[in-house]
Every structure is written in C-alpha cells, then in structure tokens.
C-alpha positions as CSV (number, residue, x, y, z in Angstrom):
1,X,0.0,0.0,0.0
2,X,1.3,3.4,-0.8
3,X,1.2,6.0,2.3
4,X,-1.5,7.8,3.5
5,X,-4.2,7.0,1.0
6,X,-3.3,3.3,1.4
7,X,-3.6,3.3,4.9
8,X,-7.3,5.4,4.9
9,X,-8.4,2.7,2.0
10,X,-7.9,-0.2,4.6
11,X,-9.5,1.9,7.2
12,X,-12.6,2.8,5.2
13,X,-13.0,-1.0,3.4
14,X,-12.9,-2.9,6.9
15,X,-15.4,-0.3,8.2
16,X,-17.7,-1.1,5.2
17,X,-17.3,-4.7,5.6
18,X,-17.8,-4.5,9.6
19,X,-20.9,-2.3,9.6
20,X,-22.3,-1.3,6.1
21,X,-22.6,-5.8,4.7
22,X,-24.5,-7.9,5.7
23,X,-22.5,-10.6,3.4
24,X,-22.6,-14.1,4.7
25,X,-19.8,-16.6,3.2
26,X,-18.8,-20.0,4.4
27,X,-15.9,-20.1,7.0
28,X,-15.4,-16.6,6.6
29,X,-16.2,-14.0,9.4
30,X,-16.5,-10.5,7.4
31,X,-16.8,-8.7,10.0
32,X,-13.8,-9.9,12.0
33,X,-11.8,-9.4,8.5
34,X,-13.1,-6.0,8.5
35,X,-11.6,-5.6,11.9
36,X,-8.3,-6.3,11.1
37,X,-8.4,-4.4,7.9
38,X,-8.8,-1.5,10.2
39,X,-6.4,-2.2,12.6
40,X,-3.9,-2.7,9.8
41,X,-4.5,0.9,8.7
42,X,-4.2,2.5,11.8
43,X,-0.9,0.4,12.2
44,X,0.1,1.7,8.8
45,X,-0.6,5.2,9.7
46,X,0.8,5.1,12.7
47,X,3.9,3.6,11.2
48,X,3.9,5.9,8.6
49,X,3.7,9.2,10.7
50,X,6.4,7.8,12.6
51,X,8.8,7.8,9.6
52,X,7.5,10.8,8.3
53,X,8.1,12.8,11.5
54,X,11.8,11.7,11.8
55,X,12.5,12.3,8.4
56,X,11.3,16.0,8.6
57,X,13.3,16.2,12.2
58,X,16.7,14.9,10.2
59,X,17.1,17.7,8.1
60,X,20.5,18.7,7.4
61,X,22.2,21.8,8.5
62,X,22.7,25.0,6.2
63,X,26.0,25.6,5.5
64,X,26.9,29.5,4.3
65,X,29.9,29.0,1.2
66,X,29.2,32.2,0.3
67,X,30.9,33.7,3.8
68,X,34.7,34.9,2.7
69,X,37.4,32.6,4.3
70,X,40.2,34.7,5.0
C-alpha cells in the first residue's frame, strides 16, 4: 500500500465490511476481516507518521559557502 491513501483505503474498506454488509460466506467471518483491515490501517498510519516525522526532524544543516574565508 502506498502511504497515506493506502492506509485510509484499509481503514474505510474494513469499516464497510464491519458495519455497512451484511454478506454471509462459508468459514469466513467479514466482519472480524473487517476488523483487522482497520487495525492494519491504523498500524500503517501510525507507522507511517512515525517515519515521516523523523525524516522531517533529520534535516540537514545549512551551511553558508558564500561567507569569505580569510
């Protein structure tokens, strides 16, 4: 999955499957695959903000070459 919209995908599909079906199929339990769907996109964006927030913290430091060196 790619990011942020990946993430919010999972979140909105296992919703739908938990509380907007009312599918029935044979040895599967939608609504308990809906659950983990969701979990795995708050996982995702909680992974996700993690990275994003320490790549923004390691930025590099401005160095001045135009200063004269004499």
């Amino acid at each position: 999955m790619g990011g942020i919209g990946g993430c919010i995908t999972l979140i909105v599909v296992g919703a739908t499957l938990t509380f907007a079906s009312d599918w029935q199929m044979d040895g599967v339990n939608l609504d308990v695959v809906g659950l983990i769907m969701m979990g795995a996109g708050l996982l995702g964006l909680g992974v996700y903000a993690s990275v994003l927030r320490r790549r923004r913290a390691a930025a590099l430091p401005i160095v001045d070459e135009t200063r004269d060196r004499t």
